[in-house]
N, C-alpha and C positions, 0 to 999 in steps of 0.2 A: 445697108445696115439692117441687121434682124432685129423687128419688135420684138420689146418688151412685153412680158407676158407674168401673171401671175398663175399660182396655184398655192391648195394649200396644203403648207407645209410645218415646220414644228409646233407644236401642240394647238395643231387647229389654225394657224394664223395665216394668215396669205404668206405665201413664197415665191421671192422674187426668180425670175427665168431670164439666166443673162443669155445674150448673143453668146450664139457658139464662137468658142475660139481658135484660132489657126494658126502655128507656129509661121513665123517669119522668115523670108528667103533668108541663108548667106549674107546674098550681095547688099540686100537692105540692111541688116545690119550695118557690113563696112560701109555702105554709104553715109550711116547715119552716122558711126565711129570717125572719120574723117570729119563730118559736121564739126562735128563739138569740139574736135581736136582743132578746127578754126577758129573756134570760139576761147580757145585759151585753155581748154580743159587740159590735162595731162593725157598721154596717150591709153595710159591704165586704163586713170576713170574714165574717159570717153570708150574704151571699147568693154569694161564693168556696165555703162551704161544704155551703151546701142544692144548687148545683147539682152538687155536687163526690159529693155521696150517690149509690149504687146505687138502696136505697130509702127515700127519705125520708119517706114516711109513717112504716114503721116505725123510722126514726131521732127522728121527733120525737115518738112516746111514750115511748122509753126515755129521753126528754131530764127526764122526773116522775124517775124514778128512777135519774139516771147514778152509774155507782159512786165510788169515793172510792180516789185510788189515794196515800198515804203516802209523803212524802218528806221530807229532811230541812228543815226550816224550814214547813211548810204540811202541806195536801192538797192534790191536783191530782181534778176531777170529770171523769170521762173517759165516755164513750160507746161502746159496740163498735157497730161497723157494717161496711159494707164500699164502698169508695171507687175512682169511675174511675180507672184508673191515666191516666190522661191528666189528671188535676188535681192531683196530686202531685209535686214536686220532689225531691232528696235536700238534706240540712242543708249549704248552701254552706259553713260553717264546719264542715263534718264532723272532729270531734277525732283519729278514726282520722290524721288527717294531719297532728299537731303536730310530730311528728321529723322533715319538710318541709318545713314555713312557713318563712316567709322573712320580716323582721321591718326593720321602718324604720330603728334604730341602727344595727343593720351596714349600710347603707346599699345599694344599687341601682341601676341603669341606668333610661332611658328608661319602660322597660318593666315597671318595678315595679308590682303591686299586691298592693295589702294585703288579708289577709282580711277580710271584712264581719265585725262579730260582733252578734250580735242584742241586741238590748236588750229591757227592759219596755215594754210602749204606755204611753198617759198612761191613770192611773185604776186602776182598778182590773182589767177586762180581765186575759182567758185570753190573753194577745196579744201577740205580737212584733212587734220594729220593728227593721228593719235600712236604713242607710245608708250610699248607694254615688254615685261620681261620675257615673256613666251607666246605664242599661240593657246597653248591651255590655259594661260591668266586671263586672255581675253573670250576665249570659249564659254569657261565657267560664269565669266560674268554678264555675257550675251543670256544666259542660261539661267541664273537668277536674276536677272532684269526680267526674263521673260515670265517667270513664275509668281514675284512679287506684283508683278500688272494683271496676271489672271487674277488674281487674290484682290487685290485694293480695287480696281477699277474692269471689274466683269462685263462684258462687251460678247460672251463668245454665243451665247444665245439669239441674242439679236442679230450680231452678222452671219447665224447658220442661217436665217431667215429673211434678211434682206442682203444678205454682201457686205462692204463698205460705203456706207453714203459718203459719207465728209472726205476729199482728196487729204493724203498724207503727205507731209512737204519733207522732200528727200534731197539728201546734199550728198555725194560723194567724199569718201573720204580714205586714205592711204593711213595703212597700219606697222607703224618698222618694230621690228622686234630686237632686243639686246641680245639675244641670244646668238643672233646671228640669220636667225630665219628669213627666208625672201619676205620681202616686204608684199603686203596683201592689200587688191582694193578693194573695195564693198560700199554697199550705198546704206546708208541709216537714217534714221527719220529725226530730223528737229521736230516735226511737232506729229504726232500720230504712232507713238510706240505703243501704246496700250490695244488699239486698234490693228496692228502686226503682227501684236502677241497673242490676240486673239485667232487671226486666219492661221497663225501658224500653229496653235492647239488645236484647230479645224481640221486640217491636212496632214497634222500628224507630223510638223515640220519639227528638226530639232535648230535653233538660231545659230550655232556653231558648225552647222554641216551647211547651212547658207550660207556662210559666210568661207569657211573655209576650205568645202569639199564642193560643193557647188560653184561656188564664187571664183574657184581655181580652175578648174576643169568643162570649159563650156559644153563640150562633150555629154559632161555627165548632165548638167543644168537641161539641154534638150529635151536630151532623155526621158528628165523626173516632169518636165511641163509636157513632154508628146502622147507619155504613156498614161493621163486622163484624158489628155484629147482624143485622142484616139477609142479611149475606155467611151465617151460619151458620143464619140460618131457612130462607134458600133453598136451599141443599146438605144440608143435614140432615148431624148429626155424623158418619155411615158413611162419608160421601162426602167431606168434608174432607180435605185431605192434611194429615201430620204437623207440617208448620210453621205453619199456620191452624189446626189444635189448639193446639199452643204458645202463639199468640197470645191463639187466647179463655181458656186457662188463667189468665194474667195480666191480662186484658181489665180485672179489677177485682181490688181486694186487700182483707182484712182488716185492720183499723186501731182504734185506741183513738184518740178524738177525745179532745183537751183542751178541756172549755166551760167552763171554769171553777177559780177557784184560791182557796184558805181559806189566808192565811198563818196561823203560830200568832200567836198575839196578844201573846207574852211576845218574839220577835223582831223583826215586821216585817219580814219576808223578802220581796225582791220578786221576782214572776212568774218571770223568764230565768234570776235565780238557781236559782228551785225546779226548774226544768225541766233546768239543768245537771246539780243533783243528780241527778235522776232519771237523766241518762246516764248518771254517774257509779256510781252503784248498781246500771246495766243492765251498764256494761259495761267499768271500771276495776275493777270487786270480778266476782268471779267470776260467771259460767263462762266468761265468754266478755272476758278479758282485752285491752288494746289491746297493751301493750306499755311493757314499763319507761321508754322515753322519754316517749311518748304519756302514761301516767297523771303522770307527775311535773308536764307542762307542765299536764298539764289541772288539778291538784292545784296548781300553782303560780299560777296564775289564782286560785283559790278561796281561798289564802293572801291573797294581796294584796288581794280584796275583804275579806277578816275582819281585815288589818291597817289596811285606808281607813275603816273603818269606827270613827266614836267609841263609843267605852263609856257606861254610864250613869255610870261613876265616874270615866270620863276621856276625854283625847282622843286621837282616832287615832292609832295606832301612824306612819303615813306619810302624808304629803302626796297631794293629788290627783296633782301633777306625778311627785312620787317614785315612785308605785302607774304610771303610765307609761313612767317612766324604767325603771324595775324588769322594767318585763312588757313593754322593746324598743321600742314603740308610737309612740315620738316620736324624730326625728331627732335628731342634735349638735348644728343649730344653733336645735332648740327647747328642748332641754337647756341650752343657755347662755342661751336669755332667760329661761331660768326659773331662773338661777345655779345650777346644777348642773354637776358635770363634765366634760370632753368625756372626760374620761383613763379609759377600759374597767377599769383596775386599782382605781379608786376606786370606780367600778360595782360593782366584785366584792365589794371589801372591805366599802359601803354594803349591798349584797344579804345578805351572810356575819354581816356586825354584825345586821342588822335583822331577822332571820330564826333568827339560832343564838346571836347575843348577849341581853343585857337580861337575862337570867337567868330565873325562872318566871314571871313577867309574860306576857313573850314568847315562852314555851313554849306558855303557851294560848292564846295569841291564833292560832300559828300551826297548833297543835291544831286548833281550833276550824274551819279554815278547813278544813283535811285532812277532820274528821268530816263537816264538813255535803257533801264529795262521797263520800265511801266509807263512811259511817257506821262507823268505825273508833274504837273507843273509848280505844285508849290508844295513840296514834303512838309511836315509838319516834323517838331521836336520829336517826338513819341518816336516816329517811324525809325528816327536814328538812333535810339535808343533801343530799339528793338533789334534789329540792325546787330548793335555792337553785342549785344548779348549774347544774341546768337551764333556770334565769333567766339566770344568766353565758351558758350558753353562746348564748343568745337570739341576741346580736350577733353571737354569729361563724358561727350557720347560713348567714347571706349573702354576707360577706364568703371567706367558705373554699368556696362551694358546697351547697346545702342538702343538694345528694344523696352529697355525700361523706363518707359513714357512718363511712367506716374511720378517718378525720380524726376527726369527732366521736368512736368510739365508743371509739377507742384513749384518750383525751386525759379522757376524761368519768369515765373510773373512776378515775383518777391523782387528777383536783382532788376527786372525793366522799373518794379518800383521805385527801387533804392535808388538807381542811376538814375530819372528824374530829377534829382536832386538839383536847384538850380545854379547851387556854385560852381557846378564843374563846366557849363558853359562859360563861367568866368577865368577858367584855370589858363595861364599864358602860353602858347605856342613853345616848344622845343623838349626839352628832355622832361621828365620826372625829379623831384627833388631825390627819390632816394632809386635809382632804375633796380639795384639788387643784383646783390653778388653772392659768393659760398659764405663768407663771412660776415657778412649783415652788419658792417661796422655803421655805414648808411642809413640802415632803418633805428639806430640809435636816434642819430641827428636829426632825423624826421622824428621820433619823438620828441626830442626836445625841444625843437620850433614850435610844434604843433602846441605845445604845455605853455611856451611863451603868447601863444595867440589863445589860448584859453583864458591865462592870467590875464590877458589884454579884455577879456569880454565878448571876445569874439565868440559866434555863435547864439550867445545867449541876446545880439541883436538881431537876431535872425539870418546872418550868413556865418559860415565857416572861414576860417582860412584857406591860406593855400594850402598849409600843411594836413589842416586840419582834415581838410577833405578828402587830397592824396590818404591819408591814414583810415579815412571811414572809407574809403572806396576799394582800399588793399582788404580791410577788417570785414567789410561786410560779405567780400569772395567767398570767403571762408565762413563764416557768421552762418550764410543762408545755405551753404552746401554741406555742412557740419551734419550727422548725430549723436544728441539733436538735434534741431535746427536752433539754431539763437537770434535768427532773425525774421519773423514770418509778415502773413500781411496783416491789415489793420484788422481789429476785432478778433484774432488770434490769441489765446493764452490768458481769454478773460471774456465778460460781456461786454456787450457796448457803451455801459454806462461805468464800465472800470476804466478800458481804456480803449479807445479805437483810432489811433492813430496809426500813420502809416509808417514802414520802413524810414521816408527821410524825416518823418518829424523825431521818430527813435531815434536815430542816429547822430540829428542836429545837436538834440538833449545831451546825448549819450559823450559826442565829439568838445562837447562846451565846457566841460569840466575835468578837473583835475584825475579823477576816477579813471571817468570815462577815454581818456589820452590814452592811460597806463593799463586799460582793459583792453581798447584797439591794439596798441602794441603786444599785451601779450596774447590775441588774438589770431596774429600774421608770426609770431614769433611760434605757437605753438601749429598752426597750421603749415606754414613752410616743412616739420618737423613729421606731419601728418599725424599727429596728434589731437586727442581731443582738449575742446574749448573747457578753459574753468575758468572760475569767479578770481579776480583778485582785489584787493582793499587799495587806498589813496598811494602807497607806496611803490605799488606793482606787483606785490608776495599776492600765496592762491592764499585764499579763505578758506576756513576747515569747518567741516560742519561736525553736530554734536559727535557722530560716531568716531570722529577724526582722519577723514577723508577729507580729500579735496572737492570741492563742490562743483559740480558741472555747468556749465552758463546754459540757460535756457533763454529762449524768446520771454518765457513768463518774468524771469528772473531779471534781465535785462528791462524791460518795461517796468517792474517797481523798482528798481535801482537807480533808472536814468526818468524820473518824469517830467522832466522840464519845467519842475518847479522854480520861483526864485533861492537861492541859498541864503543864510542870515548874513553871510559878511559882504556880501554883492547888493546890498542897500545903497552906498554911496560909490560919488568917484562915476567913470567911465563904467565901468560893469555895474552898477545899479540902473544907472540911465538906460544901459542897453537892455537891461532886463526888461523894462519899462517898454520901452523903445518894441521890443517883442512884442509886448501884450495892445501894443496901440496898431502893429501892422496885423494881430490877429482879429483885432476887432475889425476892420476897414475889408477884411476878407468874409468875415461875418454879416457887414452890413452889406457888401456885393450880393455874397448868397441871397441873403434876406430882400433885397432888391429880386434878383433873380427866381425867388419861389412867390414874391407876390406878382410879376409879369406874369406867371405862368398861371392864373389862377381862373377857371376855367368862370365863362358865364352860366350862370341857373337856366336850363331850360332853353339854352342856344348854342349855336357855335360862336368859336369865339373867344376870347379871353377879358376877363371883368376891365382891368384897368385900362387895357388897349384900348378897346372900343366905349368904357365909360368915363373913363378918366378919373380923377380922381381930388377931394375936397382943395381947391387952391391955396386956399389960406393955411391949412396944415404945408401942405409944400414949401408956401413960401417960408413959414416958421423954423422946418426943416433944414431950409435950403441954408439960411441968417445963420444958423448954428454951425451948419459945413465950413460954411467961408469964414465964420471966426477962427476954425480947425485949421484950414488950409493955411490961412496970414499968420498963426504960430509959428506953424511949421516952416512954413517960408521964410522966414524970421532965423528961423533955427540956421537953416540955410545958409541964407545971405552969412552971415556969422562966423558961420564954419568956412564962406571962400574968401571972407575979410583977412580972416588966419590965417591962410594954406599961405593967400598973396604976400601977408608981410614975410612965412615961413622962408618963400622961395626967395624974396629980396634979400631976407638976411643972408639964404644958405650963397646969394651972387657974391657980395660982400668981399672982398680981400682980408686975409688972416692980421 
């Protein structure tokens, strides 16, 4: 082995001097291509891969002992080596670029293409398989993978100066094309595309002549690695100028091969999944984060395969077509032969039920999806909320411009608001009341439920109905994606002391009332329409303002229209009480708070917090405390009352006619 040696190299900085390098016998290769071809590999990639080796002799002993590398659902058998950068691509599906993709429901121009995403091969195989309409589909987008990593995440400085530190972990994978074209192997990276893309702006590499001119023709591959080696035996390193240093730095990289994969035997977890994980664990969980959009989509993926998935005690949470529909994948009009909705509002409200509904059923299912990419043991509410948004928003990356962030990113934390809302964990397992059709005879009926649980009170005790919710949760789709917007976040369209309430207390207000019913419906009625939002009165008709227009619904307008005030004829009866009933669970959230900012109240002149460490006058406490528990023995009172009721309800309702 040749020391390691520095000098210096771009802008003054020490520059690393690797061992010179030495193309590989022939016979070492096939020796090593047989290896792996033992190991289960495919003949392809095992011989994409032995040629793909620096040294393959020593890659095919540590093949007795490759390490075991832990991930969620298996182990992955991995090999350290070190690999021509001229046989490696970056991951065409690189996740780094999910706040980008562009996605078949929002629909497209001429010029659309879809991201490839890799599958498992057949068998058992360490192996990926992706399929794409041409060779140029996947060329191009080898090609903008590669440009968008120089761009986001620049690396090509650094590795002219040191090489590649960090090994890239490389899986082979088989590419069949519709067109007819022989099927192509090539190795890509799960985790280290940014770091490819960089050695390959080094070298001057283009990612589609790796993969497809190189990657076919071993011939040529020797060639493009012999004629630096050769370039750097006959200059000797003194004599190389600085960008021919650069070059052989990169010449080859470090890498963790994938030869092999052990699902756990209690899952059946296949290959592409374990290898997702493994990003997921590399680079959605620390250190090296994608990014709030990026982990939700990539996290949103991993939901829908643990909801398509049947249980042993039952069956899948989603349909094959629904797990499509869901994750954008299939147009409107494969949506309608598969009797699904074209209506984006029923999408939302199908994603929000089937993801944040069903109660703990469907808390673990969609759990479960979350742990096996983050290994994340106890997801929180939020995260699924986040989660389902970023499915909504799927369809309208395209439609609105994928690069138009400010669009997405204003609009994205408004619906995770809305969706918080905590009726919709209450919403019962299976269809939608109204799923939506061309005719919308459906979202009648859903109004009119929704107006019978308004006259009931509902809402104005602080939960919605069933209807009522389904209808705020169709209404607000469109509400916050509108302009204008009619639904923003709190402290929007006013000061803090007008009104600072959030999306769901607006909506609670808004859903509670007779108005408000007939405002959501004509809401979904004119956004199905792609029409803009306007005002309408207790009837359902639009309101006209002075000029004699129809008046456009604004966030500002909607917040003095709906304030959650009591109304004069909601005094008595069930809706008086509930109104009531409201202001006593707002108080009780008040006096939390108000608990919660005096723990926090810092000591004078130490660390520490006042009441922790001094505690606080006992006898006011205890006076406190005598007041609570005259509160709580009401209310319990109330209680007891209301199951004394329910009991005789249900005897009556045993009764014989």
């Amino acid at each position: 082995m040749v020391a390691e040696t520095v000098d210096e190299g771009l802008y003054g900085q020490p520059g690393w001097q690797p061992p010179h390098p030495r193309l590989s016998r022939p016979a070492a290769v096939y020796n090593l291509a047989e290896a792996l071809s033992g190991r289960g590999l495919s003949d392809a990639a095992a011989t994409t891969l032995a040629r793909s080796a620096v040294r393959p002799d020593d890659m095919r002993r540590k093949l007795a002992e490759s390490a075991e590398l832990r991930v969620q659902g298996g182990t992955l058998l991995i090999v350290e080596t070190r690999l021509w950068a001229a046989s490696v691509v970056p991951h065409p599906a690189n996740p780094r670029e999910y706040g980008r993709r562009r996605y078949r429901l929002g629909g497209g121009g001429a010029d659309f293409t879809e991201t490839p995403e890799p599958t498992s091969a057949a068998g058992a195989r360490a192996e990926l398989e992706i399929r794409v309409s041409e060779p140029s589909a996947l060329a191009q987008r080898l090609e903008d993978t590669k440009q968008r990593l120089l761009t986001e995440n620049p690396l090509t400085q650094d590795l002219a100066v040191e090489g590649v530190l960090q090994p890239l972990t490389v899986v082979a994978v088989t590419v069949h094309h519709a067109n007819g074209h022989p099927t192509a192997s090539m190795l890509i990276t799960a985790d280290g595309s940014s770091r490819i893309s960089a050695a390959h702006s080094i070298l001057g590499y283009s990612p589609s002549k790796v993969a497809y001119e190189w990657g076919a023709d071993e011939r040529k591959h020797r060639k493009e690695v012999n004629r630096w080696i050769r370039h750097s035996q006959k200059q000797g390193w003194d004599h190389l100028v600085e960008d021919e240093r650069e070059r052989l730095r990169v010449l080859n990289v470090p890498a963790r091969v994938i030869v092999g994969f052990v699902p756990d035997s209690h899952v059946g977890q296949r290959f592409h999944t374990a290898v997702r994980n493994f990003i997921g664990l590399t680079h959605i969980r620390p250190p090296r984060p994608y990014g709030a959009a990026v982990e939700n989509n990539a996290k949103a993926d991993a939901v829908l395969d643990s909801l398509a998935e049947p249980t042993r005690s039952g069956n899948a949470h989603v349909t094959p077509a629904e797990k499509r529909w869901f994750a954008a994948t299939m147009t409107s009009t494969e949506a309608d032969a598969e009797g699904l909705s074209d209506h984006l509002d029923v999408r939302a409200a199908s994603i929000v039920k089937s993801l944040l509904g069903g109660g703990a059923t469907t808390a673990r299912r969609v759990n479960d999806g979350i742990r096996s990419l983050t290994a994340k043991q106890r997801p929180k509410r939020d995260e699924r909320v986040e989660i389902a948004v970023e499915l909504i928003l799927r369809a309208v990356h395209t439609g609105h411009g994928s690069e138009d962030g400010k669009f997405l990113r204003s609009r994205r934390g408004v619906l995770q608001r809305a969706y918080r809302m905590p009726e919709i964990a209450e919403l019962p397992a299976g269809s939608l009341l109204e799923e939506g059709n061309r005719h919308d005879t459906s979202l009648d009926l859903l109004r009119d439920l929704a107006l019978k649980e308004a006259e009931r009170g509902q809402g104005n005790d602080g939960r919605l109905g069933i209807a009522q919710t389904e209808l705020a949760v169709k209404a607000a789709y469109y509400m916050v994606l509108a302009e204008p917007v009619a639904l923003q976040r709190e402290m929007y369209g006013g000061s803090d002391e007008e009104d600072s309430r959030g999306p769901v207390s607006v909506l609670r207000a808004m859903l509670s009332s007779r108005r408000g019913v007939q405002q959501a419906y004509e809401v979904v009625c004119s956004g199905r329409q792609g029409q803009r939002l306007h005002e309408v009165d207790d009837s359902g008709a639009r309101t006209v303002t002075g000029g004699g227009e129809h008046r456009l619904l604004t966030d500002a307008l909607v917040r003095h229209t709906y304030t959650g005030e009591p109304l004069d004829e909601q005094t008595t009866g069930y809706a008086g009480a509930a109104t009531c009933w409201s202001s006593v669970k707002g108080a009780v959230e008040t006096l939390q708070k108000r608990v919660r900012d005096m723990a926090n109240v810092p000591r004078q002149g130490g660390d520490g917090f006042q009441v922790s460490q001094e505690g606080w006058n006992s006898g006011e406490i205890l006076r406190l405390r005598s007041e609570l528990d005259r509160v709580d023995r009401t209310i319990a009172d109330w209680a007891d009352r209301w199951e004394e009721l329910e009991h005789l309800r249900e005897g009556a309702e045993g009764q014989p006619d």
